[in-house]
Every structure is written in structure tokens, then in C-alpha cells.
PyMOL Python script that loads the backbone (N, CA, C, O; Angstrom):
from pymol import cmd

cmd.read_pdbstr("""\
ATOM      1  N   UNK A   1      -7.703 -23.499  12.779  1.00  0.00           N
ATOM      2  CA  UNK A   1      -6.580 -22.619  12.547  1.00  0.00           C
ATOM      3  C   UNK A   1      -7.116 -21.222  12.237  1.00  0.00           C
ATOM      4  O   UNK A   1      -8.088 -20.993  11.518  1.00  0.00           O
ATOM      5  N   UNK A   2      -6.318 -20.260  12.904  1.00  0.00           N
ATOM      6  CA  UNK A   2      -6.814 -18.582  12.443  1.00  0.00           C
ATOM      7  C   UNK A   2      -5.897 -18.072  11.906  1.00  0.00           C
ATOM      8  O   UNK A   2      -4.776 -18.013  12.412  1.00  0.00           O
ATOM      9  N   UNK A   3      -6.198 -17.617  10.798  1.00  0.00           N
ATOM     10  CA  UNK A   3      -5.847 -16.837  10.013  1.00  0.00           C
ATOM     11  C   UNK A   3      -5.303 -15.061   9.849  1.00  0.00           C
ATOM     12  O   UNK A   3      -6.217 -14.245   9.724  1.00  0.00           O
ATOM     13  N   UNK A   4      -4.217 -14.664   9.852  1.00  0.00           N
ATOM     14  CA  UNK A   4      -3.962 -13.003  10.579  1.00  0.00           C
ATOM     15  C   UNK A   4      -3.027 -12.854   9.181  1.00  0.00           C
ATOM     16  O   UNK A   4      -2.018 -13.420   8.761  1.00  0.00           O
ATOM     17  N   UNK A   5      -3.983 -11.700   8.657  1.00  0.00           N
ATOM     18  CA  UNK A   5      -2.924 -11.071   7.945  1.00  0.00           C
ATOM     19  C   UNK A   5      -2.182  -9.719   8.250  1.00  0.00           C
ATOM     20  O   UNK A   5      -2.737  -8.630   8.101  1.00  0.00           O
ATOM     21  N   UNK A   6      -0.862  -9.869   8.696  1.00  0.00           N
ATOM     22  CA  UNK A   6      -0.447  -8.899   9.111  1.00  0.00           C
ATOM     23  C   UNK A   6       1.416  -8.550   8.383  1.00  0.00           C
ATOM     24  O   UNK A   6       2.188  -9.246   7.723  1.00  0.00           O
ATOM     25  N   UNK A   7       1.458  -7.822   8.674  1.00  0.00           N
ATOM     26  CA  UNK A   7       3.041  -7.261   7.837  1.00  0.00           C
ATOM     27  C   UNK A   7       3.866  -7.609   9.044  1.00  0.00           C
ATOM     28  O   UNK A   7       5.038  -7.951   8.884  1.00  0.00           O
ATOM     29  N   UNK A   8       3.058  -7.512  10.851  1.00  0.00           N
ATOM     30  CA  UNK A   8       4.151  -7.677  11.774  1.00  0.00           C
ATOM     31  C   UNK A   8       3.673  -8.673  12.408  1.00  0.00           C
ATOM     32  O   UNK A   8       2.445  -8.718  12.481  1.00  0.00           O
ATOM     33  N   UNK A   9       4.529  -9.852  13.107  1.00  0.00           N
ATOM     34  CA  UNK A   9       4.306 -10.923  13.876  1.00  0.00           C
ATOM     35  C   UNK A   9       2.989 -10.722  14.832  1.00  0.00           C
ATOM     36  O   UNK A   9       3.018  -9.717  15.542  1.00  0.00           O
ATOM     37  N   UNK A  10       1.976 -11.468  14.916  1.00  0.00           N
ATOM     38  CA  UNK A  10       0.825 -11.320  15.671  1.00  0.00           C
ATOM     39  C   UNK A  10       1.206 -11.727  16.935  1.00  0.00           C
ATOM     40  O   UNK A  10       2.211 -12.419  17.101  1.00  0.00           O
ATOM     41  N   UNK A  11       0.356 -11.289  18.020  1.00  0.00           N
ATOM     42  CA  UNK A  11       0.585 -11.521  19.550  1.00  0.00           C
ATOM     43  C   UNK A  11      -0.778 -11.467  19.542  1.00  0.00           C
ATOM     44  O   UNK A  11      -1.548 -10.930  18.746  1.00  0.00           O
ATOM     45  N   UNK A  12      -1.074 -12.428  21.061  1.00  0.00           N
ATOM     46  CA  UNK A  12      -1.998 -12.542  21.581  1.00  0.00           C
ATOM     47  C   UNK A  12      -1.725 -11.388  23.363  1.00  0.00           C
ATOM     48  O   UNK A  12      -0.888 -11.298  24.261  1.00  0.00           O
ATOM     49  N   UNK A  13      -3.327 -10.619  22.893  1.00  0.00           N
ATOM     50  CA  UNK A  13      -3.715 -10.004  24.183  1.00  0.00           C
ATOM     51  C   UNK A  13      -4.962 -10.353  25.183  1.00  0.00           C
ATOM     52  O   UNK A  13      -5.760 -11.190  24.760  1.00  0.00           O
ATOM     53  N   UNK A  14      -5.162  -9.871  26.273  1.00  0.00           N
ATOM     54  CA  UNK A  14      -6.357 -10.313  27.087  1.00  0.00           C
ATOM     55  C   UNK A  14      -6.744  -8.717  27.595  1.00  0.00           C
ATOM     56  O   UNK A  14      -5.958  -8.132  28.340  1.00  0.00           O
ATOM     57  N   UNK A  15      -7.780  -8.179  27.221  1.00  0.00           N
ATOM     58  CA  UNK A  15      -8.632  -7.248  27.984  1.00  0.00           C
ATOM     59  C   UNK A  15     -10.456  -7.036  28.320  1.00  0.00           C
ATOM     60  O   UNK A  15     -11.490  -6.744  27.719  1.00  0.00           O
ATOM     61  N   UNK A  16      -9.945  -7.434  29.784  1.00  0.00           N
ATOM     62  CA  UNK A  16     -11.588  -7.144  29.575  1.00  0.00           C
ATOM     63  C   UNK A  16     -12.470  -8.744  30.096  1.00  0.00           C
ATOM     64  O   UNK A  16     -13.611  -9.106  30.382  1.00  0.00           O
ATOM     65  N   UNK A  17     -11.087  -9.326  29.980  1.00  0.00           N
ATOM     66  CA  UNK A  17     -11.940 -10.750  29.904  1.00  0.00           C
ATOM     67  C   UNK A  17     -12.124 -11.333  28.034  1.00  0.00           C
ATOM     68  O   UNK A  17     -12.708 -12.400  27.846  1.00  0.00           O
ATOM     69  N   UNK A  18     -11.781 -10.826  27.258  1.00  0.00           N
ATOM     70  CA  UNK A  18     -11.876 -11.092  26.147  1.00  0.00           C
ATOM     71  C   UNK A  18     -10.083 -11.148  25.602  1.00  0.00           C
ATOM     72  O   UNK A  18      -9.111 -10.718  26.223  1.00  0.00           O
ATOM     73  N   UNK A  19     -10.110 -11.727  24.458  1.00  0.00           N
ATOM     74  CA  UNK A  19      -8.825 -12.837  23.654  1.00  0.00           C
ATOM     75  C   UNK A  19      -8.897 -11.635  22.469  1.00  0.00           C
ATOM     76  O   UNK A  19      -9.850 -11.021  21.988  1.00  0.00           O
ATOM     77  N   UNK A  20      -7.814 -11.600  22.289  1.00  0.00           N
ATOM     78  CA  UNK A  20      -7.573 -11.288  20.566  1.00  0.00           C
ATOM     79  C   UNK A  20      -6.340 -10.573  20.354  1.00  0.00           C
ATOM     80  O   UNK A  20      -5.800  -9.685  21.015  1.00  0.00           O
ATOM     81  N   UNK A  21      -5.963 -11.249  19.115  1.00  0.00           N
ATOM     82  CA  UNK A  21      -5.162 -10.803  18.117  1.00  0.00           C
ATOM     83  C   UNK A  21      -4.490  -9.743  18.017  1.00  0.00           C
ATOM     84  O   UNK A  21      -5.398  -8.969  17.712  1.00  0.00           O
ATOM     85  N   UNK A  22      -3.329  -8.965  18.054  1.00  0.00           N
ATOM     86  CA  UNK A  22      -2.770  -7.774  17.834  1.00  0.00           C
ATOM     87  C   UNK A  22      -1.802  -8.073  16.579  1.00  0.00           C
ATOM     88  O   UNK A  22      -1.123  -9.088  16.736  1.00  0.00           O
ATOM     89  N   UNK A  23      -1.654  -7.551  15.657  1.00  0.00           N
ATOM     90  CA  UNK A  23      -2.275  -5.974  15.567  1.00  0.00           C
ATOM     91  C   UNK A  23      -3.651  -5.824  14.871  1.00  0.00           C
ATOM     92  O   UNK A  23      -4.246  -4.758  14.714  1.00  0.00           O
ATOM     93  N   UNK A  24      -3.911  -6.587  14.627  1.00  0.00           N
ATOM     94  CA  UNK A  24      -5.274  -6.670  13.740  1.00  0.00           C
ATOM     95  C   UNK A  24      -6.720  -6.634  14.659  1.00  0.00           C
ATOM     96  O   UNK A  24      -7.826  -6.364  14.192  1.00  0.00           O
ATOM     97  N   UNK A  25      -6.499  -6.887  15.719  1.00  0.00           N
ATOM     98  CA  UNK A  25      -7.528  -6.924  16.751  1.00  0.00           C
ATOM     99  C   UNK A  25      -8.948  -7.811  16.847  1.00  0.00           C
ATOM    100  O   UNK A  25     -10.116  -7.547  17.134  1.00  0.00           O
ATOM    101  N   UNK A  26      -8.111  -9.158  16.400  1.00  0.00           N
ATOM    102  CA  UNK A  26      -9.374  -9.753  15.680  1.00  0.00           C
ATOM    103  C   UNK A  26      -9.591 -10.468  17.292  1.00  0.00           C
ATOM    104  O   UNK A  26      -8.736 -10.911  18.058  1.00  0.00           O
ATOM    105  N   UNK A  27     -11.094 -10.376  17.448  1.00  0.00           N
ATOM    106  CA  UNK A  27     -11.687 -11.793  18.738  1.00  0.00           C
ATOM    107  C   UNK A  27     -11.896 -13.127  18.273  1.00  0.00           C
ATOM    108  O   UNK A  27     -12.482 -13.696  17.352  1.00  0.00           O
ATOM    109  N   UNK A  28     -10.880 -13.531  19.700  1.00  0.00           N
ATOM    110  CA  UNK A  28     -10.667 -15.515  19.605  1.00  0.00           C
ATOM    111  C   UNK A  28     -10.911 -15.592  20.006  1.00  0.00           C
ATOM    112  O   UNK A  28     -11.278 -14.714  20.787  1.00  0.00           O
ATOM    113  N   UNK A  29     -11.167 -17.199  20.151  1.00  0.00           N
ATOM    114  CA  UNK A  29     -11.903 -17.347  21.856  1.00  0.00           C
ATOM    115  C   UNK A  29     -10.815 -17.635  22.913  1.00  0.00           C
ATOM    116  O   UNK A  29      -9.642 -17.787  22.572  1.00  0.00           O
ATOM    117  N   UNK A  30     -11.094 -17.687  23.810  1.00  0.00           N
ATOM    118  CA  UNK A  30     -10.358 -17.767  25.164  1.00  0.00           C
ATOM    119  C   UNK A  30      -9.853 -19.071  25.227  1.00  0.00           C
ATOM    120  O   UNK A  30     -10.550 -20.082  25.129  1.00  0.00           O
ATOM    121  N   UNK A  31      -8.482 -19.045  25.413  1.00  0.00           N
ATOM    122  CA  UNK A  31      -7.376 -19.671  26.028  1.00  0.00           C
ATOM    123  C   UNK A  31      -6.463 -20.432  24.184  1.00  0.00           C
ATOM    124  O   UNK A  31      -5.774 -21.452  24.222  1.00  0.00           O
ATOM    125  N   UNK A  32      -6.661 -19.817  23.139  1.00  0.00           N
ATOM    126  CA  UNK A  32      -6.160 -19.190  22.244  1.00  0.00           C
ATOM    127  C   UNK A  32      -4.853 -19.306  22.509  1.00  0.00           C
ATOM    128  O   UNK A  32      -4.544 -18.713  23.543  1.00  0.00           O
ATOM    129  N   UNK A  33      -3.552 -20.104  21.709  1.00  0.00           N
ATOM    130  CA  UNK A  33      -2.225 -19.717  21.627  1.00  0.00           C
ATOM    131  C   UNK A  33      -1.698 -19.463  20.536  1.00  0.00           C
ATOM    132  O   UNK A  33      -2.450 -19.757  19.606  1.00  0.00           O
ATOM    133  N   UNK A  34      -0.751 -19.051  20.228  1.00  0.00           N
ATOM    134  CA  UNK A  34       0.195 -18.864  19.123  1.00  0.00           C
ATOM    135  C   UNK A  34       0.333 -19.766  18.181  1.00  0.00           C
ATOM    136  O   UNK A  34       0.496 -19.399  17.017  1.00  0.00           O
ATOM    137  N   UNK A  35       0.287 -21.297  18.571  1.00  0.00           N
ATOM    138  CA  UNK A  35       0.144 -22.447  17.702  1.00  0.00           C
ATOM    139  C   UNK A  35      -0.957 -22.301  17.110  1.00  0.00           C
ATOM    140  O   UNK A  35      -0.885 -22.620  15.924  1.00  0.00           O
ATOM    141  N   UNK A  36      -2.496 -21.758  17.627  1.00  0.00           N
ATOM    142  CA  UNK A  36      -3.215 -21.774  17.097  1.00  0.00           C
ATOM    143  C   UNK A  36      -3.318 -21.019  15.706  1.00  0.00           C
ATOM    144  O   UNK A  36      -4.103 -21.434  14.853  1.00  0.00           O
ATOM    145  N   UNK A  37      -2.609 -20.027  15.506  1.00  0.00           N
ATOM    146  CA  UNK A  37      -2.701 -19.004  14.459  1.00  0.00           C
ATOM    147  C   UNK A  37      -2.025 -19.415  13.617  1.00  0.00           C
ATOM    148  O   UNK A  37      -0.996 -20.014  13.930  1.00  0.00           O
ATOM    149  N   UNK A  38      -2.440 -19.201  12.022  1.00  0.00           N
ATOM    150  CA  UNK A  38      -1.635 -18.957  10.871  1.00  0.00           C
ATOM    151  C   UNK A  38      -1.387 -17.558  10.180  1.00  0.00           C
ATOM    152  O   UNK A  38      -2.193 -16.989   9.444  1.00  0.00           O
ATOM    153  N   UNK A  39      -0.248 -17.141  10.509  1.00  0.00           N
ATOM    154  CA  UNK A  39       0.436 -15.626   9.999  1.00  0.00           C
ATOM    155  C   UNK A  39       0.879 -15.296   8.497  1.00  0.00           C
ATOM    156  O   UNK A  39       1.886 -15.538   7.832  1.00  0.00           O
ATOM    157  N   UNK A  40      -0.101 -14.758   8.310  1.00  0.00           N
ATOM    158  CA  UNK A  40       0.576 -14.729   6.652  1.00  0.00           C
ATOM    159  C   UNK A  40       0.783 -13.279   6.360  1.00  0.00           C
ATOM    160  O   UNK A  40      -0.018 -12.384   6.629  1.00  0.00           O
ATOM    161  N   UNK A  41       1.710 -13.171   5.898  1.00  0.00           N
ATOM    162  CA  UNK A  41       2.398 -11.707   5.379  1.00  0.00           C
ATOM    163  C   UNK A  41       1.497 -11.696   4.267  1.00  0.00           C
ATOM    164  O   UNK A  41       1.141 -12.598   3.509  1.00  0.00           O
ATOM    165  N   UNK A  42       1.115 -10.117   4.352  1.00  0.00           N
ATOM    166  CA  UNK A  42       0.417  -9.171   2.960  1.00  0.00           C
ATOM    167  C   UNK A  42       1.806  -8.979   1.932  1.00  0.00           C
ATOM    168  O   UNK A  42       2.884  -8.627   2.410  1.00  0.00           O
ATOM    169  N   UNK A  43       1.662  -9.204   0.758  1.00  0.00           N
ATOM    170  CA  UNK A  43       2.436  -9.189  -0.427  1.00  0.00           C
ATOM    171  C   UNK A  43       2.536  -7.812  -0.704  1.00  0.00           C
ATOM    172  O   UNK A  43       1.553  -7.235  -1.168  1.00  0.00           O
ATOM    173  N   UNK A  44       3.839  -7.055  -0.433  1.00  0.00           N
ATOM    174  CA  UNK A  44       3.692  -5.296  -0.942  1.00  0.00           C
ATOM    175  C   UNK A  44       4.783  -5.782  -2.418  1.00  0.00           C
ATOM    176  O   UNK A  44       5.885  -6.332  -2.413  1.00  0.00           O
ATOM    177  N   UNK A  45       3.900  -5.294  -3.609  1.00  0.00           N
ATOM    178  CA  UNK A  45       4.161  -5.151  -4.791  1.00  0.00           C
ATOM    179  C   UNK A  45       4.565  -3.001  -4.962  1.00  0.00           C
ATOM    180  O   UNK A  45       3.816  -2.084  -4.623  1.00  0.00           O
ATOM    181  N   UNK A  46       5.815  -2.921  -5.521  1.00  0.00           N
ATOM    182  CA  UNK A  46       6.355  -1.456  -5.234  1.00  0.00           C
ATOM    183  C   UNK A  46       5.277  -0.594  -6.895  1.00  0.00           C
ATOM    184  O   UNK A  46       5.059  -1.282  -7.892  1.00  0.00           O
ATOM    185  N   UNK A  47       5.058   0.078  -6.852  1.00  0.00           N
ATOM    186  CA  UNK A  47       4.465   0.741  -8.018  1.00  0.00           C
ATOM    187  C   UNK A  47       5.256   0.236  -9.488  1.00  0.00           C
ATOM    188  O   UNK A  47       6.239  -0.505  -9.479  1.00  0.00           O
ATOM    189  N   UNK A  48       4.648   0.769 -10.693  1.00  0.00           N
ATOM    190  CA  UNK A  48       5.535   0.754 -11.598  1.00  0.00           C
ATOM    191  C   UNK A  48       5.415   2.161 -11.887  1.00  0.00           C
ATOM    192  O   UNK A  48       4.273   2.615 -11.965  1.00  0.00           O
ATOM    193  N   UNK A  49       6.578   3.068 -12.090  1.00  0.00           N
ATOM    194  CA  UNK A  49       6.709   4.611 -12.644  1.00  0.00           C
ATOM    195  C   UNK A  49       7.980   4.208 -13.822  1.00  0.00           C
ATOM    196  O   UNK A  49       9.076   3.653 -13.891  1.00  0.00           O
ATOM    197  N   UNK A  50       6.756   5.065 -14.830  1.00  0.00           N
ATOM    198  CA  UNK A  50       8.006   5.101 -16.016  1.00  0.00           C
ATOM    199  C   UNK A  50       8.257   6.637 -15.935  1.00  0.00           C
ATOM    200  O   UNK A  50       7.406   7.396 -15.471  1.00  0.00           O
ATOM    201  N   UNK A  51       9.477   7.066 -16.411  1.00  0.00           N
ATOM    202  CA  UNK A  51      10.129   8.330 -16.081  1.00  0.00           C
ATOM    203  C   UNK A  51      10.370   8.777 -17.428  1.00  0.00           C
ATOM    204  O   UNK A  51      10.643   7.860 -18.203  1.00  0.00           O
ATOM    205  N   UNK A  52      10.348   9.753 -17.842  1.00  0.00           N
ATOM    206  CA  UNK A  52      10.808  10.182 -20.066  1.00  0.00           C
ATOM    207  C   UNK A  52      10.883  11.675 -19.620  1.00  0.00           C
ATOM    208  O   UNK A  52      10.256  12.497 -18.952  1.00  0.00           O
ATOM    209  N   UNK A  53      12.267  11.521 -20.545  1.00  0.00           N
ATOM    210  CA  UNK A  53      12.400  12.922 -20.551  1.00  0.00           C
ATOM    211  C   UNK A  53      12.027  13.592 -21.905  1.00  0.00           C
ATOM    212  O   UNK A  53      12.779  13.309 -22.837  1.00  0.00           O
ATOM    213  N   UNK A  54      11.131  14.320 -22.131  1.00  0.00           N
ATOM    214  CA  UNK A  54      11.082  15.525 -23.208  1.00  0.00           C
ATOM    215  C   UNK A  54      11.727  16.671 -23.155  1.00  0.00           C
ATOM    216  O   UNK A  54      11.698  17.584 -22.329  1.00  0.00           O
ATOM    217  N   UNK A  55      12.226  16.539 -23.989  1.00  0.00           N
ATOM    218  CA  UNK A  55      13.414  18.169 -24.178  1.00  0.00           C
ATOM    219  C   UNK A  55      13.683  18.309 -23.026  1.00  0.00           C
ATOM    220  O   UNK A  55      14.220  17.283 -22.609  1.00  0.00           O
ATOM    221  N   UNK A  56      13.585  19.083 -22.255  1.00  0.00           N
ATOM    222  CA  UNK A  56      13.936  19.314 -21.546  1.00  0.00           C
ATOM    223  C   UNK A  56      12.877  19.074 -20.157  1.00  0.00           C
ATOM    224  O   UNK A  56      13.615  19.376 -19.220  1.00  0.00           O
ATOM    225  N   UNK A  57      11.676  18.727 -19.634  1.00  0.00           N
ATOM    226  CA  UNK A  57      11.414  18.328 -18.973  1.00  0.00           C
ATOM    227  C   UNK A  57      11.007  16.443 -18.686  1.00  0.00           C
ATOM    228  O   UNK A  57      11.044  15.419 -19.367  1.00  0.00           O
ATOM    229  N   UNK A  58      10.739  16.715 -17.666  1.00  0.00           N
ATOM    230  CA  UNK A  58      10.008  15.137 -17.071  1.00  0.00           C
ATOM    231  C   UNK A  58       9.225  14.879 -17.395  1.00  0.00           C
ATOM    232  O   UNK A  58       8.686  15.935 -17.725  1.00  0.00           O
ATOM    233  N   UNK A  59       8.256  13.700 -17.724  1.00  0.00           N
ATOM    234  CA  UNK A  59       7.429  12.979 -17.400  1.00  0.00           C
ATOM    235  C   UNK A  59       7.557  11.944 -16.948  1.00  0.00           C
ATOM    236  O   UNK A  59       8.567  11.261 -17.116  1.00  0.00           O
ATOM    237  N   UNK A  60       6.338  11.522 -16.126  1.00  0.00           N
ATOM    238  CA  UNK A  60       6.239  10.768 -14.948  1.00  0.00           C
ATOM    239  C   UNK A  60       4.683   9.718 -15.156  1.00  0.00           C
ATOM    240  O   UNK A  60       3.617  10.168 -14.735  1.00  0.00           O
ATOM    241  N   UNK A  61       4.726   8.728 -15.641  1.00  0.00           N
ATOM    242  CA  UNK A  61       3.773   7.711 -15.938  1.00  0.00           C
ATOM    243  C   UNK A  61       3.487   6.643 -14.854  1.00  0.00           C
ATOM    244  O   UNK A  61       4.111   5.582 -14.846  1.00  0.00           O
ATOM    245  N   UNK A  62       2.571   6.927 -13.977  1.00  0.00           N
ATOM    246  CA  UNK A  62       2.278   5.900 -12.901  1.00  0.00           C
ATOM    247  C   UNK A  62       1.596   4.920 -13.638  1.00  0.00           C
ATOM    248  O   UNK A  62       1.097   4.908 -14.763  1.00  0.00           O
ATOM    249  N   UNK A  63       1.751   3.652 -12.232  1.00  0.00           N
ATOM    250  CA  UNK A  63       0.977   2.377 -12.595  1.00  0.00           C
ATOM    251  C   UNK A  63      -0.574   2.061 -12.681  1.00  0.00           C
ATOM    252  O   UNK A  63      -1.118   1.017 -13.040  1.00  0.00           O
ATOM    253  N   UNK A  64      -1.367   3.747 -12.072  1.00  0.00           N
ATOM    254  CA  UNK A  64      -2.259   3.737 -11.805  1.00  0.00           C
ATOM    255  C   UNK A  64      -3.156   4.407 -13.160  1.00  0.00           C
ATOM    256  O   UNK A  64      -4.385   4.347 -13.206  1.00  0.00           O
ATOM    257  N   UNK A  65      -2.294   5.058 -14.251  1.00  0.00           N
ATOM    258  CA  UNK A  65      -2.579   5.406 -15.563  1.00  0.00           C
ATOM    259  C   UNK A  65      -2.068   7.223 -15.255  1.00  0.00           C
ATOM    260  O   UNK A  65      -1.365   7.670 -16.161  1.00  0.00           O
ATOM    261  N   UNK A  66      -2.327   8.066 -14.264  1.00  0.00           N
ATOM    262  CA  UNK A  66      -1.648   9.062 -14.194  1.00  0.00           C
ATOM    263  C   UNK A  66      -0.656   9.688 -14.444  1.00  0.00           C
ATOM    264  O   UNK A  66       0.419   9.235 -14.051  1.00  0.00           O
ATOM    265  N   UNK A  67      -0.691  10.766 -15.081  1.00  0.00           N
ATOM    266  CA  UNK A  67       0.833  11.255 -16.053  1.00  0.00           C
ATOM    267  C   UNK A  67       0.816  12.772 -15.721  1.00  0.00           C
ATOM    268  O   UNK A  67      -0.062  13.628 -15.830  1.00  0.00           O
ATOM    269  N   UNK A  68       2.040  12.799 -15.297  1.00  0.00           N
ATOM    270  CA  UNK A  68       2.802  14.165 -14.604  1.00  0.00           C
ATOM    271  C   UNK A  68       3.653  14.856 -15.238  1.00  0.00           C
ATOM    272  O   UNK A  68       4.437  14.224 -15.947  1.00  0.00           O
ATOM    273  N   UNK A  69       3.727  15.783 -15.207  1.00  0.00           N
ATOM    274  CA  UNK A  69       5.036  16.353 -15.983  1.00  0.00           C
ATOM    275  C   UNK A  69       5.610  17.912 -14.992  1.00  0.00           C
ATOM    276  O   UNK A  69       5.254  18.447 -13.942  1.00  0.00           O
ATOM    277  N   UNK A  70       6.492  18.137 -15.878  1.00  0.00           N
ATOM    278  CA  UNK A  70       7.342  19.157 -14.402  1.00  0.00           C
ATOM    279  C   UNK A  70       7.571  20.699 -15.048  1.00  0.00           C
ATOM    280  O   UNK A  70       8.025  21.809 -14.771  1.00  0.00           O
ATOM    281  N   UNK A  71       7.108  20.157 -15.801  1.00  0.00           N
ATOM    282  CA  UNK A  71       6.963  21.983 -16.676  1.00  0.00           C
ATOM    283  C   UNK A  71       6.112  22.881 -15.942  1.00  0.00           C
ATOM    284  O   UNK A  71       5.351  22.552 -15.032  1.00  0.00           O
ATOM    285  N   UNK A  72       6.390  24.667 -16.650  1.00  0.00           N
ATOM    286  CA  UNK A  72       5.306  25.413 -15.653  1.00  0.00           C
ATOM    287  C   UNK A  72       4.120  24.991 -16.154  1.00  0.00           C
ATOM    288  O   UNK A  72       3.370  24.797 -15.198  1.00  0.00           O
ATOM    289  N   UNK A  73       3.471  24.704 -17.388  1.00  0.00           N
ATOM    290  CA  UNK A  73       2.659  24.383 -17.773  1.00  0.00           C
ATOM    291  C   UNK A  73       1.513  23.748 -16.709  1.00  0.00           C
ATOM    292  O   UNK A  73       0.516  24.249 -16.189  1.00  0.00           O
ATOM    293  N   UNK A  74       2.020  22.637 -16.645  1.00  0.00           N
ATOM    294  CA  UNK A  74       1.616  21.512 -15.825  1.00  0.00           C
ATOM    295  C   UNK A  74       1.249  22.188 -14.537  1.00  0.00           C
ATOM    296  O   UNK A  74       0.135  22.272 -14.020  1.00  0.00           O
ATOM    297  N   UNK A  75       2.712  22.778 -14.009  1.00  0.00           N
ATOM    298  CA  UNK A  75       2.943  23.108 -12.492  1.00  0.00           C
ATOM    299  C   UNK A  75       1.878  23.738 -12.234  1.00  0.00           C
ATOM    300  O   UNK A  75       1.280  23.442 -11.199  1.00  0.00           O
ATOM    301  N   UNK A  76       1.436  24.617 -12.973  1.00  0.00           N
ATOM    302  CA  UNK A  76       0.261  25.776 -12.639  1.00  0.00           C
ATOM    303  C   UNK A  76      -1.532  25.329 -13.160  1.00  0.00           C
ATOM    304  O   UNK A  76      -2.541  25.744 -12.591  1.00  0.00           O
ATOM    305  N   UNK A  77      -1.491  24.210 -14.607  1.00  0.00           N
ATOM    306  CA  UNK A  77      -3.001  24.458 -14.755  1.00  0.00           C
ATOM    307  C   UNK A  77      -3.078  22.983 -15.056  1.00  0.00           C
ATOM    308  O   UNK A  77      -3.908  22.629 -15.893  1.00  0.00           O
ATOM    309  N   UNK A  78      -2.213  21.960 -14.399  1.00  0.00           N
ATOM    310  CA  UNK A  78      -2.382  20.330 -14.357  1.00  0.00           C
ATOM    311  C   UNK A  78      -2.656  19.963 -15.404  1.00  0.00           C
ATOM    312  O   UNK A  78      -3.292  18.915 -15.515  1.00  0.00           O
ATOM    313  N   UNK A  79      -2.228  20.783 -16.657  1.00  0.00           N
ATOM    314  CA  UNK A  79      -2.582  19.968 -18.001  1.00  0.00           C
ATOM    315  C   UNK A  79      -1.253  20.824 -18.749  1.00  0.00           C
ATOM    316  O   UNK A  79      -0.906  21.994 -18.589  1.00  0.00           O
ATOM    317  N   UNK A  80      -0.721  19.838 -19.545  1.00  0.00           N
ATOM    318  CA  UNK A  80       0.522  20.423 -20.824  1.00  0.00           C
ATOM    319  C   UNK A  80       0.136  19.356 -22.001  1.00  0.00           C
ATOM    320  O   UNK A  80      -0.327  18.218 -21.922  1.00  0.00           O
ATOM    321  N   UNK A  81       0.601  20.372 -23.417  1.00  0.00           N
ATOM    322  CA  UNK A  81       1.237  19.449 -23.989  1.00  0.00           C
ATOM    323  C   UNK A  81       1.682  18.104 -24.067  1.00  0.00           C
ATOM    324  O   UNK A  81       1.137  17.158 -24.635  1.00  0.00           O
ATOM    325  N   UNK A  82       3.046  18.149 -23.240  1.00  0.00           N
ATOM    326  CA  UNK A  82       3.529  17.230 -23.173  1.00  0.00           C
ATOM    327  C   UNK A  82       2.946  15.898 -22.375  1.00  0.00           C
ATOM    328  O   UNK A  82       3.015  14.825 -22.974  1.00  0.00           O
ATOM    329  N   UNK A  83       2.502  15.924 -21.339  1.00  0.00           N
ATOM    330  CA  UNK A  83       1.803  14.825 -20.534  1.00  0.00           C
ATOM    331  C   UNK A  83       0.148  14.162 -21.637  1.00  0.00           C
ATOM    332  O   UNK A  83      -0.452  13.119 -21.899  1.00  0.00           O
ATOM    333  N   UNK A  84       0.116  15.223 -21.840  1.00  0.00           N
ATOM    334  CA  UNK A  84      -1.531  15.149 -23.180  1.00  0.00           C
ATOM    335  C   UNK A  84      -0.485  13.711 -23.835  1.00  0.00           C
ATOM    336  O   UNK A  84      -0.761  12.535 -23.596  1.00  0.00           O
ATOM    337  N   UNK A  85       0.745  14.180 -24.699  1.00  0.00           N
ATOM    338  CA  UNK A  85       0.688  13.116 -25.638  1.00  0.00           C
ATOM    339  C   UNK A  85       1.055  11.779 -24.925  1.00  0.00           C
ATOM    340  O   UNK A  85       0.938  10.691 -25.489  1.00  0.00           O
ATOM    341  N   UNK A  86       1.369  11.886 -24.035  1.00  0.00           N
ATOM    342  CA  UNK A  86       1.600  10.535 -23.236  1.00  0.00           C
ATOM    343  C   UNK A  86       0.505   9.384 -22.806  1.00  0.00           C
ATOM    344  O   UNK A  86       0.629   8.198 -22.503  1.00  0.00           O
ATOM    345  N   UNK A  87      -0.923  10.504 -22.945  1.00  0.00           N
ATOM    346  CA  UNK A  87      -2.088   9.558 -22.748  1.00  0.00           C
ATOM    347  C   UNK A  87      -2.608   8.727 -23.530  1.00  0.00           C
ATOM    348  O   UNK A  87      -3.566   8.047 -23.161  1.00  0.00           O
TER     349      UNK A  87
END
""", "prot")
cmd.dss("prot")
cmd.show_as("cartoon", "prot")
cmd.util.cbc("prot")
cmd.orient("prot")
């Protein structure tokens, strides 16, 4: 059994004299069908963003530890106050 991880249904192509896999472009061997393959969908997990408002602006806390804020502060020298205490 072959294994394709793909987000879209796999197809089998022939070029060249050679077998393989689309979209992933993996080489099978020849005469290869659709039964042969196992398709498994990649798991998309969506970010986590926490959003807070201070006084009057945003902050913006990604899942990746990054913290944004929407003040000029920020806008102009990527560091404020406000995003500081969020770290």
C-alpha cells in the first residue's frame, strides 16, 4: 500500500515511461492503480490569536508567541509599551 499525503485527491500519471503520483509527484512502479494507494488528508489546525484591547488600542497575541499592537508606537519602531507587557 502507498501512502500520499495530500489535501487534494491523488491521480495517477504516466510520463516518460515512468508512474507517479500527482500532486505530490511521488515514483511508483508501473502499472500502479488507485486501489493501490492510501490517501490521507494533512490535518490543517487554524492558528490561535488572542485579540485585547488596551485603552484604546489592539493587541494581537499569536500562537507562535508574537505580540503586535496597532499603536504609532509599534507602527513605526516594532516595540511599545503596551505589547512589552504582554510578554
Amino acid at each position: 500500500m502507498i501512502e500520499v499525503f495530500t489535501p487534494v485527491p491523488p491521480a495517477l500519471t504516466e510520463i516518460h515511461g515512468k508512474t507517479y503520483v500527482v500532486p505530490s509527484w511521488q515514483e511508483v512502479a508501473k502499472g500502479t492503480t488507485l486501489d493501490m494507494i492510501s490517501w490521507q488528508r494533512p490535518v490543517f489546525v487554524a492558528p490561535t490569536i488572542i485579540t485585547k484591547h488596551v485603552s484604546k488600542y489592539i493587541i494581537t497575541i499569536y500562537a507562535d508567541g508574537r505580540v503586535t499592537c496597532d499603536c504609532p508606537g509599534y507602527t513605526f519602531r516594532r516595540k511599545c509599551k503596551h505589547a512589552d507587557a504582554e510578554r
